[in-house]
C-alpha atoms as one frame of an Amber mdcrd trajectory, in Angstrom:
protein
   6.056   8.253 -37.243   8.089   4.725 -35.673   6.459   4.370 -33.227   8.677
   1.942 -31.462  11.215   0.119 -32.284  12.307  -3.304 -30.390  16.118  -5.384
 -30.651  19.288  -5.320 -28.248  21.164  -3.346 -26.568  24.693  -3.043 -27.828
  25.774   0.056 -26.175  24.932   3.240 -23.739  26.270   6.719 -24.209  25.931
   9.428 -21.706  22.367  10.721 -24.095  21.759   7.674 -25.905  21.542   4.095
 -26.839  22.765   1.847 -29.742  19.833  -0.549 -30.682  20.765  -3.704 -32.692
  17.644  -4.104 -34.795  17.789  -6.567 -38.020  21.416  -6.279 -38.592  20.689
  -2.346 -38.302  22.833  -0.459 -35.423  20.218   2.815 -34.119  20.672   5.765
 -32.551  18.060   6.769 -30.157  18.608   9.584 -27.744  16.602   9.278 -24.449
  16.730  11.065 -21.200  19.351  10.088 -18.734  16.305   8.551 -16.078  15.456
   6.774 -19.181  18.631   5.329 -19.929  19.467   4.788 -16.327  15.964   2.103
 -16.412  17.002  -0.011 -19.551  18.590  -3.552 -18.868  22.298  -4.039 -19.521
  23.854  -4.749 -22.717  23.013  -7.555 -24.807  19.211  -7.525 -23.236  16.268
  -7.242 -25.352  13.907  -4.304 -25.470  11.110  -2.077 -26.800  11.390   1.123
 -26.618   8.658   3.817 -27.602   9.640   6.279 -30.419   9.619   9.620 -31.880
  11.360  11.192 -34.889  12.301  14.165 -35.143  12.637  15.396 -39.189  14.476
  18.403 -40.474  15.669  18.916 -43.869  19.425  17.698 -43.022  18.781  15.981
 -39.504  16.755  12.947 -39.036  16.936  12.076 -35.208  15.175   9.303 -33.206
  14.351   9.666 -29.431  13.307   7.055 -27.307  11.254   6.467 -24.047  10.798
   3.994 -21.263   6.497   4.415 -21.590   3.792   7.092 -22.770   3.971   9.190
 -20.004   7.020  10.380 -20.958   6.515  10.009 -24.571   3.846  12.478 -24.127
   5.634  14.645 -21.778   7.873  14.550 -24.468   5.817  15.713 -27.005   3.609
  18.734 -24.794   6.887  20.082 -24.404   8.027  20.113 -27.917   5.051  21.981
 -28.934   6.213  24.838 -26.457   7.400  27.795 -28.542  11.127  27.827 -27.817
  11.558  24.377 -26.734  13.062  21.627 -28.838  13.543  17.784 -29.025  17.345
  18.318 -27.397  15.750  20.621 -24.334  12.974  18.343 -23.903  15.452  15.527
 -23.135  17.415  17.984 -21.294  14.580  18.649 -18.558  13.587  14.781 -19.088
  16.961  14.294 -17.888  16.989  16.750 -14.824  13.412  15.591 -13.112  10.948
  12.823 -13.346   7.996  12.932 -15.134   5.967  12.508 -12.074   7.735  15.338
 -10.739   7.539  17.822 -13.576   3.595  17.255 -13.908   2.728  18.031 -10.339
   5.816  21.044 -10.438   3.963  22.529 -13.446   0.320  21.594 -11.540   1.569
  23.797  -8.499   2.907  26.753 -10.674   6.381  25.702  -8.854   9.116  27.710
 -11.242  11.629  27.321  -8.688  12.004  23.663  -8.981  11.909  24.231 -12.803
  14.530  26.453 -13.234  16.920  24.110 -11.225  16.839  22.159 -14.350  20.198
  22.278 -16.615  18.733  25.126 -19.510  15.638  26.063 -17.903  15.851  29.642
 -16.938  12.658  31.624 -15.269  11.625  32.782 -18.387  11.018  29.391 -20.157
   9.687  27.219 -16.814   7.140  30.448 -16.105   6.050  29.587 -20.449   6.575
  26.019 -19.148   3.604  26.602 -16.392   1.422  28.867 -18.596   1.495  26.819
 -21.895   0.924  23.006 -19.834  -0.734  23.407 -16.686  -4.665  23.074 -17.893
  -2.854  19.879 -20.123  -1.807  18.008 -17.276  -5.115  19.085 -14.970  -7.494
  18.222 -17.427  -6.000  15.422 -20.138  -7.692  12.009 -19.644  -5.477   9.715
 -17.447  -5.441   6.794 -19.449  -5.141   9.032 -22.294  -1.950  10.376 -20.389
  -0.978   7.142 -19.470  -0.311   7.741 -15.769   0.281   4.442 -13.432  -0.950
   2.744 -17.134   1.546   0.013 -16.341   0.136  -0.502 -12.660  -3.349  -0.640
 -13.413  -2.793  -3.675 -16.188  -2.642  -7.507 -14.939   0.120  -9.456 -17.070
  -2.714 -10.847 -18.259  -3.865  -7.581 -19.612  -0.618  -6.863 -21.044  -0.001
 -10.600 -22.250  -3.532 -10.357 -24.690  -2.429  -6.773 -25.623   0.886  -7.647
 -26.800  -0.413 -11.199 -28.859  -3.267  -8.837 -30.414  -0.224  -6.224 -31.628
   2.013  -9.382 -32.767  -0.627 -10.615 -34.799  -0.975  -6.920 -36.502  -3.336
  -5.203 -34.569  -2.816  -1.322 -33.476  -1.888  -1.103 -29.811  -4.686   1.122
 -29.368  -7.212  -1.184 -30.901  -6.056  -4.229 -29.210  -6.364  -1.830 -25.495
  -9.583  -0.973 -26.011 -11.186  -4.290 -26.988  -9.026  -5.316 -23.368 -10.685
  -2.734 -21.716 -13.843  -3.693 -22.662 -13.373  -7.376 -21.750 -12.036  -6.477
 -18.717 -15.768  -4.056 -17.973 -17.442  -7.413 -18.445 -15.324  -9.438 -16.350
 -13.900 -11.385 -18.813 -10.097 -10.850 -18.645  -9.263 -13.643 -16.778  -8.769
 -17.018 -17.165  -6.361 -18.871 -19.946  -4.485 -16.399 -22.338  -5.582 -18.197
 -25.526  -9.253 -18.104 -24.589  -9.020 -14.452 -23.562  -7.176 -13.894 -27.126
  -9.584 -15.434 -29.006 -12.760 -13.537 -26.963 -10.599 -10.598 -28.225 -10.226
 -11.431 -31.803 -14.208 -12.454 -31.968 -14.437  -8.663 -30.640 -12.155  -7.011
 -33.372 -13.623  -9.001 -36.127 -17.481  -8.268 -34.980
């Protein structure tokens, strides 16, 4: 899987954006709140990935952060619900919104979603509401941008330049942050980090 993809914007469609990346122009399709959140054209940006395969379609979709990533992807694995629907009910509510709807067992506000009839929101509710009650937050990624310093973000993002996985490099954060040592110079953090990795 790409798991993201970073370059400038050279132009927003109505479903998508045209990512300048190495001389390459992509296609990623994201939800309209998505779109509506990325900086104008000729900014620089990452953008988390997923890619869809079939045997005569290859199709990348984008997102603004894991939340909906993973929104994304719980309701993919719905029975009945594809990439183009996901981004359809992406489009038509927040994610905030559609976890607590599906929490509260509210179809109503479902089904005033574009292509959401009862049917599907009332599969919707059955299929994802013990996902979003019981899946780890940080695993979820919920407020995972408001709980970091730039600090936190600034070693995470060095550790990934310099080859690490993400997920490695937020860990070993994590941990320094538990012992209170995510704070001072950014090289000095870096370096507690890397002393952590290669241990």
């Amino acid at each position: 899987m790409i798991e993201r993809v970073k370059g400038l914007i050279e132009k927003k469609g109505s479903n998508s954006v045209i990512l300048g990346v190495n001389g390459i122009g992509l296609e990623i399709n994201m939800s309209i709140n998505a779109l509506e959140s990325l900086p104008p054209i000729g900014k620089e940006i990452q953008i988390l990935t997923f890619l869809n395969v079939r045997e005569d379609l290859l199709e990348l979709y984008g997102f603004v952060n894991r939340l909906e990533r993973q929104t994304f992807l719980l309701l993919i694995s719905i029975s009945g619900i594809g990439p183009k629907l996901a981004l359809t009910i992406l489009s038509g509510i927040s994610t905030d919104n559609l976890k607590n709807s599906i929490i509260a067992g509210d179809v109503p506000s479902l089904t005033r979603i574009p292509g959401v009839g009862s049917k599907t929101a009332k599969r919707i509710i059955i299929e994802l509401k013990e996902k979003f009650i019981t899946i780890d937050r940080d695993q979820l990624g919920i407020d995972e941008e408001k709980q970091m310093s730039s600090l936190f973000h600034d070693v995470i993002n060095s550790l990934v330049a310099l080859g690490y996985k993400e997920h490695h490099a937020k860990k070993i954060c994590s941990e320094l942050d538990k012992d209170g040592l995510m704070q001072g110079k950014l090289e000095k953090v870096i370096k507690l980090a890397l002393m952590k990795l290669m241990s």
